[in-house]
C-alpha positions in Angstrom: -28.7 78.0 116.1 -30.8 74.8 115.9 -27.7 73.0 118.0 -27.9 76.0 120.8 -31.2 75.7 120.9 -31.4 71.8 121.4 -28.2 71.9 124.4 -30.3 74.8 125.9 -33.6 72.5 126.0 -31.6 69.9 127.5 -30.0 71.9 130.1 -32.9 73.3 130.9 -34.7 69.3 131.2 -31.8 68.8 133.3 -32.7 72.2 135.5 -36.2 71.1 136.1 -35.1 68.0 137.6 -33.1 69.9 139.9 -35.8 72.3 141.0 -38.3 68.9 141.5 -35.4 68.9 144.8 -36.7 71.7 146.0 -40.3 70.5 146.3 -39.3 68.4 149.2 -38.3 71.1 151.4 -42.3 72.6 151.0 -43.3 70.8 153.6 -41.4 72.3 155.8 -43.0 75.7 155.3 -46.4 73.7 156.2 -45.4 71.0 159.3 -42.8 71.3 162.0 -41.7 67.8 161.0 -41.7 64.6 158.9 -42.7 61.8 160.4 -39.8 58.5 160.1 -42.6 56.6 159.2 -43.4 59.4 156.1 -39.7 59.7 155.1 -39.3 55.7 154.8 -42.1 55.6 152.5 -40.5 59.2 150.4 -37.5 56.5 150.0 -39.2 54.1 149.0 -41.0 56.1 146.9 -38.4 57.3 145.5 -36.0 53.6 144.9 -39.4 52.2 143.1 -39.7 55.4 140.8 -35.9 55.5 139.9 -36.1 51.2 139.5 -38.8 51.3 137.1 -37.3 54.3 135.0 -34.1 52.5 134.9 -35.4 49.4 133.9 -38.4 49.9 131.3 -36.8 52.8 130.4 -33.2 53.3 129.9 -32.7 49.4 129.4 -35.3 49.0 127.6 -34.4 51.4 125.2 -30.8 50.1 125.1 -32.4 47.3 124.0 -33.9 48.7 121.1 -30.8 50.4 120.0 -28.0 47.7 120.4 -27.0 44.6 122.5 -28.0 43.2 125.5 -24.0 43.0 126.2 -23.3 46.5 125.3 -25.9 47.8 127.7 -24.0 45.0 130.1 -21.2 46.8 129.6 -22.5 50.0 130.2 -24.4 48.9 133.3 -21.1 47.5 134.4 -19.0 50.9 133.5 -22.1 53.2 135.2 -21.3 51.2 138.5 -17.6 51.2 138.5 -17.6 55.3 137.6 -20.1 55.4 141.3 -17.7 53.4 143.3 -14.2 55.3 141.7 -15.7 58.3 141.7 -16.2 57.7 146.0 -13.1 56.3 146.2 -11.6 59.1 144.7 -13.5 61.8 146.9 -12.4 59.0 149.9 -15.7 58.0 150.2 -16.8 61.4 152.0 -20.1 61.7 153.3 -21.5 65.0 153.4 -23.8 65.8 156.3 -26.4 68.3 155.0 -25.7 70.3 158.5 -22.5 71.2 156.8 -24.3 72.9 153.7 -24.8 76.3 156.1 -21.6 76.6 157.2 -18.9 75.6 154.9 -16.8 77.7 153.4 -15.9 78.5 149.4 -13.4 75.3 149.6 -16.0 73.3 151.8 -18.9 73.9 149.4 -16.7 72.8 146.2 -16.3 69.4 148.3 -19.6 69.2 149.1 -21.1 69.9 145.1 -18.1 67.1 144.0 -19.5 64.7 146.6 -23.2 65.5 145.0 -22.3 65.2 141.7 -21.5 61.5 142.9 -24.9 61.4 143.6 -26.7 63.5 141.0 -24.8 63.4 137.9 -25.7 60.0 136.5 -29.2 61.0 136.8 -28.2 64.1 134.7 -26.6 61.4 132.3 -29.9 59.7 132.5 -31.6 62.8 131.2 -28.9 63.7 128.2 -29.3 60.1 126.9 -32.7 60.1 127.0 -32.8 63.1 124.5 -30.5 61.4 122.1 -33.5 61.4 118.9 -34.3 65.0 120.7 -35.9 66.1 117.0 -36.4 63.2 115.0 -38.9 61.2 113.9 -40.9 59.5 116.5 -41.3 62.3 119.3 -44.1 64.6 119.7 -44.2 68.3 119.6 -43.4 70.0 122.6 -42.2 73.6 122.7 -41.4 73.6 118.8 -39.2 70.8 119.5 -40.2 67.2 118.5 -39.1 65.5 122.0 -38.4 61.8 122.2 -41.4 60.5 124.7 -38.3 58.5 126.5 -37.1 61.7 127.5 -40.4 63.5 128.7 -40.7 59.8 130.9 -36.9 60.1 132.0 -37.5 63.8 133.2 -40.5 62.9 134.8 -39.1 60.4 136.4 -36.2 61.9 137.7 -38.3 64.7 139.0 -40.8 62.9 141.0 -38.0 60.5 142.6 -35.9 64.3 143.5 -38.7 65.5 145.9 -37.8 62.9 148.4 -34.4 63.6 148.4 -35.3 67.1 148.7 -37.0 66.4 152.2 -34.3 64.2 153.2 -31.7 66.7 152.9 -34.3 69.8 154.6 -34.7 67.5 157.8 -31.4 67.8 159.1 -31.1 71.3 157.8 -34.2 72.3 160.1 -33.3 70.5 162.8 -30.3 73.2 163.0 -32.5 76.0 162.9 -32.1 77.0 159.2 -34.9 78.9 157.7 -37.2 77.2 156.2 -37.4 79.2 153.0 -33.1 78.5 153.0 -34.0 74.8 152.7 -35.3 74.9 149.3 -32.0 76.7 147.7 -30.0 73.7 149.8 -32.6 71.0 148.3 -32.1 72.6 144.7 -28.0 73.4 145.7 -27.8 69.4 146.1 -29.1 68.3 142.5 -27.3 71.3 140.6 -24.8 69.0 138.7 -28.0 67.4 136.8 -28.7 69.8 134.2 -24.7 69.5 133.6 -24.5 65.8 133.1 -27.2 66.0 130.9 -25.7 68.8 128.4 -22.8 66.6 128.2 -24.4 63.4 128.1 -26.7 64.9 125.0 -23.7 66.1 123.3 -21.7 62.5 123.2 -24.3 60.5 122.3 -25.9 62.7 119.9 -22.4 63.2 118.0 -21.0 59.2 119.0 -24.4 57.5 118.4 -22.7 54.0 118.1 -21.9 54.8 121.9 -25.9 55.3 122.6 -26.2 51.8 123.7 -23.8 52.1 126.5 -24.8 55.1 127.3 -28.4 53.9 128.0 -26.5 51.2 130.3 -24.4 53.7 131.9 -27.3 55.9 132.8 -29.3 52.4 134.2 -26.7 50.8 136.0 -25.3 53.9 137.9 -29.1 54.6 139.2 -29.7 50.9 140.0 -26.7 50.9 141.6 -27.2 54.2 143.9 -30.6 52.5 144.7 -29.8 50.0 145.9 -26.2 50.9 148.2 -27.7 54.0 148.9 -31.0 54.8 148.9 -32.8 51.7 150.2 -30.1 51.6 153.0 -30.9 54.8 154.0 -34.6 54.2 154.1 -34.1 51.2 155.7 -31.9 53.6 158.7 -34.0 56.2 158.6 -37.4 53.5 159.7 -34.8 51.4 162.6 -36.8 52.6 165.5 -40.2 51.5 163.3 -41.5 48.5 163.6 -40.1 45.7 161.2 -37.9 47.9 161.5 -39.6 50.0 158.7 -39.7 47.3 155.6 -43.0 47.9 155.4 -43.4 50.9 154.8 -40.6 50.6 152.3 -41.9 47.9 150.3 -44.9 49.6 149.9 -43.1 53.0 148.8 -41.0 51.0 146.1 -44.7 49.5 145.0 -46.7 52.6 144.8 -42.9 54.5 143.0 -43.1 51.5 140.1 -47.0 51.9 139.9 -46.7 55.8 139.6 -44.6 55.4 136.2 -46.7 52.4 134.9 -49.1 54.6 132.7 -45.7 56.2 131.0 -44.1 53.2 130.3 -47.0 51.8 128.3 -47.2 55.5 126.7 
């Protein structure tokens, strides 16, 4: 029962995450529109946020738990599953417009090309709760919950809200409702909760694995970062001027800033 009871906090870790998605469509129910200016900064945000977690808190933790070339390893394996896994799906890129109007076969397309996307920060979340009640954690539900997971989680929720708006802009723009555009914004990060049941169960059963699965977790999200997210920022702010660096620079700042008090936690 205790086993259930651990994969069911985990998914349900992983679930919150998702839902953190749907916080970036609530502006939308409050303003007609997102400045470019606002939405460079959510990026950057949200690339800062995602960087810092990655960094002092997967790697860091890899550290503590095996070799630097194991999380190497796992770093390198995390990026090469992103670029096969696009490869395989033929590099597709989903535009949200499509989210309203695809059919059953459309919509399985669009959740594989998300998963892409989504599941390594699931992953992120399931290796995080590796010592999920051992020694070392605090007490949180009746569980004792490792404080690398309660900093993964909140990570990984804050840096969601972002993406969350990004994927409501173009979704209003096409005259969805705006209470519509927080099921889309949640619809997008569904695969979460999933990688992070079955990250959890590996590692948790294959703990000589853990090391490379902190790596795998770190190097996928880097990787997304900085191919994906920073480019899109960098896009999004063209018509700004500098072309919007500014504004991104100081939204990767504030995002490693915001997670500063948990990594010293």
């Amino acid at each position: 029962m205790a086993l259930l009871e651990n994969f069911v906090l985990v998914f349900v870790a992983g679930l919150v995450t998702a839902l953190a998605t749907g916080l970036g469509a609530v502006p939308f129910l409050l303003f007609d529109s997102i400045s470019d200016r606002r939405n460079v900064v959510l990026w950057g945000l949200a690339s800062g946020i995602m960087l810092s977690a990655s960094t002092f808190g997967l790697v860091e933790e890899g550290l503590a738990e095996g070799t630097p070339l194991e999380i190497a390893i796992g770093m390198a394996a995390g990026v090469a599953l992103v670029i096969v896994a696009h490869d395989v799906l033929l590099d597709i890129d989903i535009d949200p417009h499509e989210y309203e109007e695809a059919d059953f076969k459309k919509l399985v397309l669009i959740l594989g090309v998300l998963t892409v996307h989504s599941f390594p920060e699931g992953v992120a979340i399931g290796v995080s709760f590796a010592d999920l009640g051992l020694e070392g954690g605090i007490r949180l539900l009746g569980f004792t919950v490792p404080l690398l997971a309660i900093f993964m989680t909140v990570a990984i929720s804050i840096h969601n809200v972002p993406e969350g708006t990004a994927i409501s802009i173009p979704l209003s723009a096409m005259g969805v409702a705006n209470w519509k555009l927080v099921w889309w914004a949640v619809f997008s990060s569904l695969p979460q909760p999933i990688g992070a049941v079955l990250a959890f169960g590996f590692v948790r059963y294959a703990r000589e694995f853990l090391p490379y699965g902190f790596g795998f977790a770190a190097g996928a999200m880097i990787y997304l970062v900085l191919t994906e997210f920073v480019p899109k920022a960098l896009d999004v702010g063209r018509e700004l001027p500098r072309g919007g660096k500014p504004e991104l620079a100081a939204g990767l700042v504030v995002g490693a800033l915001v997670m500063v008090p948990l990594t010293l936690i």
